[in-house]
C-alpha positions in Angstrom: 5.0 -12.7 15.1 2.3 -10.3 15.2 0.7 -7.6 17.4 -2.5 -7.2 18.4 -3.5 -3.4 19.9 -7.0 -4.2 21.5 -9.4 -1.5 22.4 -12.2 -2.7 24.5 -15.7 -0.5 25.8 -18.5 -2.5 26.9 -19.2 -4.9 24.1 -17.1 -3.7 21.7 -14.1 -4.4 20.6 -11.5 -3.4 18.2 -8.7 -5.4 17.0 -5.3 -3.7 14.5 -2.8 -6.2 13.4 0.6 -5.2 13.0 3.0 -7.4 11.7 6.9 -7.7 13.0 8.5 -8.1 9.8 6.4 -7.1 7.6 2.5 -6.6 6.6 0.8 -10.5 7.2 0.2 -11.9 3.9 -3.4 -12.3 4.0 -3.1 -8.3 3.9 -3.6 -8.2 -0.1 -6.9 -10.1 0.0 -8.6 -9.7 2.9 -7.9 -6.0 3.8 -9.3 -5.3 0.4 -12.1 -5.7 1.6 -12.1 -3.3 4.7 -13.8 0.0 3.9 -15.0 -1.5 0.7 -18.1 0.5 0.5 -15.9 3.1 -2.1 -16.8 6.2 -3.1 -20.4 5.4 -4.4 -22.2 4.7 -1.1 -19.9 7.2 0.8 -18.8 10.5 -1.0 -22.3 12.4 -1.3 -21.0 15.2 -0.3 -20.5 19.1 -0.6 -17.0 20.9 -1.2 -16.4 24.3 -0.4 -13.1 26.9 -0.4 -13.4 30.3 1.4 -12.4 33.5 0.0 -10.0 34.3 3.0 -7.9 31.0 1.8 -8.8 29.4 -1.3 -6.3 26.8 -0.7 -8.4 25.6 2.5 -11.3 23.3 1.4 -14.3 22.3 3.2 -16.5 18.8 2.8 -19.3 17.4 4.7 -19.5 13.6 3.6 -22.4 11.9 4.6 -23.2 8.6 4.3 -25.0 5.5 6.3 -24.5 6.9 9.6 -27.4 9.3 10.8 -24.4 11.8 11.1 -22.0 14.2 8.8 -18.2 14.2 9.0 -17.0 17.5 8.4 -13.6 17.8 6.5 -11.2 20.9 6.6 -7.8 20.4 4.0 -5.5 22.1 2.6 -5.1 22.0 -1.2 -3.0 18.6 -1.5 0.5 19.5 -2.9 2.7 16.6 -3.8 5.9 15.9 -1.7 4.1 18.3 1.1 1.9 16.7 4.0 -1.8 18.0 3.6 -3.5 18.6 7.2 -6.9 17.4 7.6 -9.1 18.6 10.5 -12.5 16.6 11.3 -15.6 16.7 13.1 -19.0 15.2 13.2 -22.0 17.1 12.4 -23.1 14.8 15.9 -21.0 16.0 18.2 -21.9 18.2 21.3 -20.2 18.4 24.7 -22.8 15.9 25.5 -22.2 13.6 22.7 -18.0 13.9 22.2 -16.4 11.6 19.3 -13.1 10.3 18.8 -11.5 10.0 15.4 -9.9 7.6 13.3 -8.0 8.4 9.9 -7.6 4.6 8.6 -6.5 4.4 5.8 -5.5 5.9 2.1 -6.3 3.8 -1.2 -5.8 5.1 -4.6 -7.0 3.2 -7.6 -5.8 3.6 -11.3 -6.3 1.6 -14.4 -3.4 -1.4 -13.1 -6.5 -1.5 -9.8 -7.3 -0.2 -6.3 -4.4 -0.4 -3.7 -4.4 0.5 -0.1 -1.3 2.9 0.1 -1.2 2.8 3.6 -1.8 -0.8 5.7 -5.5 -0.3 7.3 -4.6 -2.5 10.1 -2.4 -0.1 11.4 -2.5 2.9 13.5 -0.5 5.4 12.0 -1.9 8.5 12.0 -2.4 9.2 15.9 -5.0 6.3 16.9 -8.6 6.8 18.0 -8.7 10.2 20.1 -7.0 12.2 17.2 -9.1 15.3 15.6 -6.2 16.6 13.3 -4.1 14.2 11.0 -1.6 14.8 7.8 -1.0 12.6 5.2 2.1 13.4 2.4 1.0 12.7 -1.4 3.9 11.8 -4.1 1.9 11.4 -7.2 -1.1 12.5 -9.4 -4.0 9.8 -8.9 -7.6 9.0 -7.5 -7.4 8.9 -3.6 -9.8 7.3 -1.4 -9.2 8.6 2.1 -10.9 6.6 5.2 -11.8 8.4 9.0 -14.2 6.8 11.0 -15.9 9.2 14.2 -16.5 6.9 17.2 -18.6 7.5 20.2 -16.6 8.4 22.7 -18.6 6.8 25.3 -19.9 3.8 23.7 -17.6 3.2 21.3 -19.6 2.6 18.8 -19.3 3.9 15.1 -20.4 2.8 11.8 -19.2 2.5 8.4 -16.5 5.0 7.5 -16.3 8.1 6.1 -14.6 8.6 2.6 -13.2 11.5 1.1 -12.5 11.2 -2.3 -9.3 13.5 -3.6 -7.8 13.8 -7.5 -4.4 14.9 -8.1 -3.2 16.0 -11.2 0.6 17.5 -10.6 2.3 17.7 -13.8 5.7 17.2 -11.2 4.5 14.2 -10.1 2.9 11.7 -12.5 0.8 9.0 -11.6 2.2 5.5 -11.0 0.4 4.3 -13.8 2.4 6.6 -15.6 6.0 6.2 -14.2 5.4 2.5 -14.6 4.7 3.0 -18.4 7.7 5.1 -19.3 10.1 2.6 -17.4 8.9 -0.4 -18.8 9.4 1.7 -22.4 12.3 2.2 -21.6 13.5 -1.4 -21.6 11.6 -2.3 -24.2 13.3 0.7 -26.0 16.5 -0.9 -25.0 16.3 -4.4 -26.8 15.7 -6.4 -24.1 14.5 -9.5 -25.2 14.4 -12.6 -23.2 12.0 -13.0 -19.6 15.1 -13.3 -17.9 16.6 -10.1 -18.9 13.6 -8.1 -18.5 12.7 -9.6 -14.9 16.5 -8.8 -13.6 16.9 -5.8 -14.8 13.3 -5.1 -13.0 14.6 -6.4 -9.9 17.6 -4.4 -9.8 15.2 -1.2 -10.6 13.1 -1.8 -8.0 15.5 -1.7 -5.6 17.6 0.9 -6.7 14.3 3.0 -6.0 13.3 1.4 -2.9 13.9 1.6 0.7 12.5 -0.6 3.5 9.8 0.7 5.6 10.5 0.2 9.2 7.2 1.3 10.2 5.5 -0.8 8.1 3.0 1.4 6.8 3.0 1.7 3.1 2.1 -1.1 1.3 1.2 -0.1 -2.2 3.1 -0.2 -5.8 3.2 3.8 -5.3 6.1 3.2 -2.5 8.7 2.2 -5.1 6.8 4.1 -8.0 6.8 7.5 -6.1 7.6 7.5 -2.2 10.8 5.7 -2.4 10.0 3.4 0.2 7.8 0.8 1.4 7.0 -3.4 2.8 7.5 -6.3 0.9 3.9 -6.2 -0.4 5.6 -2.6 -2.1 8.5 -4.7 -3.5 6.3 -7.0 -5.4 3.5 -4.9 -6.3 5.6 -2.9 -8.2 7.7 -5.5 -9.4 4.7 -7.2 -11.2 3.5 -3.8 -12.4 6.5 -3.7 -14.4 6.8 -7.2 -15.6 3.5 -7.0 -16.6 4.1 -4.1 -18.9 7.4 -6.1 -20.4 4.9 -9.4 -21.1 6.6 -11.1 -18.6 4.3 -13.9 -16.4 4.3 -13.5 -12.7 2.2 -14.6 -9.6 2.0 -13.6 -5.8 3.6 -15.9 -3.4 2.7 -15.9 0.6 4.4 -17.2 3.3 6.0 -16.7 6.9 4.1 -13.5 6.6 5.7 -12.0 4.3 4.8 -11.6 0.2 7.3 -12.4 -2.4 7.3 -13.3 -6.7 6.9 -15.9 -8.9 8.1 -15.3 -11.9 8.0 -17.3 -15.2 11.9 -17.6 -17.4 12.9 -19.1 -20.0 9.7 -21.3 -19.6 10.7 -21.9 -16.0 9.1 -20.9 -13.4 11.2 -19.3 -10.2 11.0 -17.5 -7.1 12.1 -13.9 -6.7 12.2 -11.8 -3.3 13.7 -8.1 -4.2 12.6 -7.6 -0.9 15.5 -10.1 0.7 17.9 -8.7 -1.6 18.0 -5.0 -0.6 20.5 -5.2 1.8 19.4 -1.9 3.4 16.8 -3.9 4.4 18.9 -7.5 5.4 21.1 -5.8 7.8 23.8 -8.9 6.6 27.5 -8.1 7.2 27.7 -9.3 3.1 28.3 -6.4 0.4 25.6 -5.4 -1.5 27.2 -7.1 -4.8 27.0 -10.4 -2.4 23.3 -10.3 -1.5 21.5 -8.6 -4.2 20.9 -11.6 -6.5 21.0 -14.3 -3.6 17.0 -14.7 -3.6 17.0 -14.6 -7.4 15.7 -17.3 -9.7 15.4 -19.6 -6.5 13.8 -23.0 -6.9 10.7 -24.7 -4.9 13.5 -26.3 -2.8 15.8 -23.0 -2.4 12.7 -21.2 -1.4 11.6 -23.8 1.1 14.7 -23.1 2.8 14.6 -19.6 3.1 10.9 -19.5 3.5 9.5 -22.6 5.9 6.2 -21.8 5.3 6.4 -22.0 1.3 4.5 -24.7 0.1 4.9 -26.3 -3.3 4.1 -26.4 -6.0 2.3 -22.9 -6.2 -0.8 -23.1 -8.7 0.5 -25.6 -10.5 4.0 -23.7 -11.2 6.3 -26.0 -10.5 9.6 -24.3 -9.9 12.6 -26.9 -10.2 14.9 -24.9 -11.9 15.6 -21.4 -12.5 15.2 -19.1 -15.5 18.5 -18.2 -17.2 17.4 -17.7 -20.9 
């Protein structure tokens, strides 16, 4: 089931999804769209550090609103939360705002990914003036704060503030996703099946369930160690990309799991289901870490009621094994 937090003034009225389980799976296609605007329309700005801290930077984004957002950061430092104070260029004791930080994307030659799920409210709701975000690798951010009237509620498109890490420490995901996939290929790997278990089993050996439900991109596993289902598979198919190995996105019960192409079969695989940190099954971990491997149409139906076959045309009637 989902929740809907509603926030109503007047006429308007905002609606955040928050799935139960995890992030609804029309999240990957329609939530691509929110904020959409990207840096171009959005990120004419001017940037600023002061000599008293040179670490402390200062932007005023402008952008269709008839209003500035004012931006105060520190230097972002991977693995160490960067504090961001706002403030319209609008606002007066007679005009007060509220404040919303969104969402993060960060986009890299694989795509743009929301990192965090814009549907939720993670970072202190409407009302907050002072948020903090953690980054855990170098990349092109996109980071999304909307300033709301505080008496009519009203606000318009949001404010983006583009950031570019480059930490030596802390390579992109791009980048991490290249030398593990080179590594396998390195190792002599040569069948689909081969390549897409040992893939599974790498994803979540370096993955742990989000509870809160908030980070939703391939970076979770790649970087952050954690993360929802849509986490699971986007990195899965990251790296079965890079091995030449065929996949596509399966939706269902709201939740996101992996088609994967074996041995000229297709199958269904849910590396989310198998972590048994995330299960909470009395099996062992060598019990349940394969069950939702290589499933069929029919095995999938079962676990999954909503899974409806066959997907695009890939017929799944028997799993992979060569």
């Amino acid at each position: 089931m989902a929740k809907a937090h509603v926030i109503i003034s007047g006429s308007i009225l905002v609606v955040f999804l928050a799935a139960a389980l995890c992030p609804v799976s029309a999240l990957a296609e329609g939530l691509e769209a929110v904020g959409s605007s990207s840096s171009a329309e959005s990120a004419a700005y001017s940037a600023s550090s002061t000599a008293a801290d040179p670490d402390l930077i200062t932007k005023t984004i402008q952008n269709t609103n008839k209003f500035g957002l004012e931006i105060a950061y520190n230097k972002p430092v991977c693995g160490q939360p960067t504090s961001f104070s706002i403030r319209s260029t609008d606002e007066s004791e007679a005009k007060p705002y509220k404040y919303m930080m969104q969402t993060v994307y960060i986009t890299d030659r694989d795509g743009r990914e929301y990192l965090i799920d814009p549907t939720r409210q993670s970072y202190g709701g409407v009302g907050e003036r002072d948020f903090s975000f953690t980054f855990h690798a170098s990349g092109s951010y996109e980071v999304y704060f909307y300033a709301i009237d505080a008496v009519s509620y009203q606000y318009g498109r949001p404010f983006v503030l583009n950031i570019v890490i480059d930490d030596p420490n802390h390579p992109s995901v791009e980048a991490t996703a290249d030398v593990v996939a080179a590594e396998r290929l390195a190792a002599g790997m040569e069948t689909d099946y081969e390549k897409a278990l040992w893939v599974h089993d790498w994803v979540l050996d370096h993955c742990t369930y989000d509870n809160s439900l908030t980070y939703c991109s391939a970076e979770g596993v790649l970087a952050r160690g954690t993360g929802t289902c849509e986490t699971y598979h986007r990195a899965y198919v990251r790296l079965l990309d890079r091995l030449g190995v065929e996949s596509r996105r399966v939706t269902g019960n709201g939740r996101v799991w992996t088609l994967v192409k074996m041995g000229g079969n297709w199958c269904h695989v849910d590396p989310t289901w198998d972590d048994v940190d995330y299960s909470y099954t009395t099996l062992t971990r060598d019990d349940m870490r394969h069950m939702y491997f290589g499933m069929t149409d029919g095995v999938c139906k079962a676990a999954h009621s909503d899974h409806r076959q066959p997907i695009d045309g890939c017929e799944a009637s028997s799993a992979g094994n060569s």
